[in-house]
C-alpha positions as CSV (number, residue, x, y, z in Angstrom):
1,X,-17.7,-17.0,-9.0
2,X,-21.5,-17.9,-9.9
3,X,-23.0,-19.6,-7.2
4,X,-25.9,-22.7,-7.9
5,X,-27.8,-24.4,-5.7
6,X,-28.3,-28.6,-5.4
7,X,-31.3,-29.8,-4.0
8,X,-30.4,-33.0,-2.1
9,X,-32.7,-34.4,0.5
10,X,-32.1,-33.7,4.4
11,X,-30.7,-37.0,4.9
12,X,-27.9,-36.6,2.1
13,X,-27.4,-32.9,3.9
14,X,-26.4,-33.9,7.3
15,X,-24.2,-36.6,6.2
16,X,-22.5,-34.2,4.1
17,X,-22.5,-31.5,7.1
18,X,-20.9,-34.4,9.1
19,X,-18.0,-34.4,7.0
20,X,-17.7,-30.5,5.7
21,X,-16.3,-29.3,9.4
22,X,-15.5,-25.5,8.3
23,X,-14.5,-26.0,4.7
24,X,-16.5,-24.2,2.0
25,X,-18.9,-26.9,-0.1
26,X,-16.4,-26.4,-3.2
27,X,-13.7,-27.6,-1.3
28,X,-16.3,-30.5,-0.5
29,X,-17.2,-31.3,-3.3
30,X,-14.0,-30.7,-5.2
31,X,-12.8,-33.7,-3.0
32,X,-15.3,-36.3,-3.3
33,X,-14.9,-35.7,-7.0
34,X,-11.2,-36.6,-6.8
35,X,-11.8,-39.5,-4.7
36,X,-14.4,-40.9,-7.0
37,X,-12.4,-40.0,-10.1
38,X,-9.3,-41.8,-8.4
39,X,-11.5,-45.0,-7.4
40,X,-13.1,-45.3,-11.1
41,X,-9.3,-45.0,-12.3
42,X,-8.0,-47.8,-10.0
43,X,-10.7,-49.9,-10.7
44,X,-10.3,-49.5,-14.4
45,X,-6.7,-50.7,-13.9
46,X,-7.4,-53.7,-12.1
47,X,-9.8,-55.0,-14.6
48,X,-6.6,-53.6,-17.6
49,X,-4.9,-56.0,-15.3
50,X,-6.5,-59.1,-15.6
51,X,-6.0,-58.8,-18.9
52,X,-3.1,-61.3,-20.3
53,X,-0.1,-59.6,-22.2
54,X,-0.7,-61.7,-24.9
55,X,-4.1,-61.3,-26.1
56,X,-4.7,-59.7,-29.6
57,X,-5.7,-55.7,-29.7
58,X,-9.3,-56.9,-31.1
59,X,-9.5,-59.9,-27.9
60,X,-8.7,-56.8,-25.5
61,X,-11.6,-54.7,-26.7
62,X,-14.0,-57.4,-26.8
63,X,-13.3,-58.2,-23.4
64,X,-13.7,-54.9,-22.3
65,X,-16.8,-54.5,-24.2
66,X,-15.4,-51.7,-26.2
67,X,-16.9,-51.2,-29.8
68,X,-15.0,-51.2,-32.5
C-alpha cells in the first residue's frame, strides 16, 4: 500500500484522534466515508419519498432539479 499524507489543521486532528482509539486512520476514514455515504443515501430517499406515486416521469425530474 502507497501511503499519502492530508494536511488538516490541529483542531480537525484531535477531534479525529478523539475518535481513532487504536485503529489505523484507513480504518478511520473508511468509516466516516460509509457513514456519510449512508446519510447522503437516506436523505436522498426521503426527499424520493415525498414524491407522489402519481406524478409524471418529466414532473419527477423537475422536482428534483434533474436535467433532462
Amino acid at each position: 500500500m502507497v501511503a499519502t499524507t492530508i494536511p488538516v489543521s490541529i483542531e480537525t486532528k484531535r477531534e479525529l484522534e478523539a475518535v481513532k482509539g487504536d485503529r489505523t486512520w484507513d480504518e478511520v476514514i473508511r468509516e466516516l466515508l460509509h457513514v456519510y455515504r449512508r446519510e447522503k443515501a437516506r436523505k436522498a430517499l426521503m426527499e424520493l419519498r415525498k414524491i407522489p406515486l402519481d406524478m409524471e416521469y418529466r414532473e419527477v425530474r423537475l422536482k428534483l432539479g434533474l436535467r433532462e
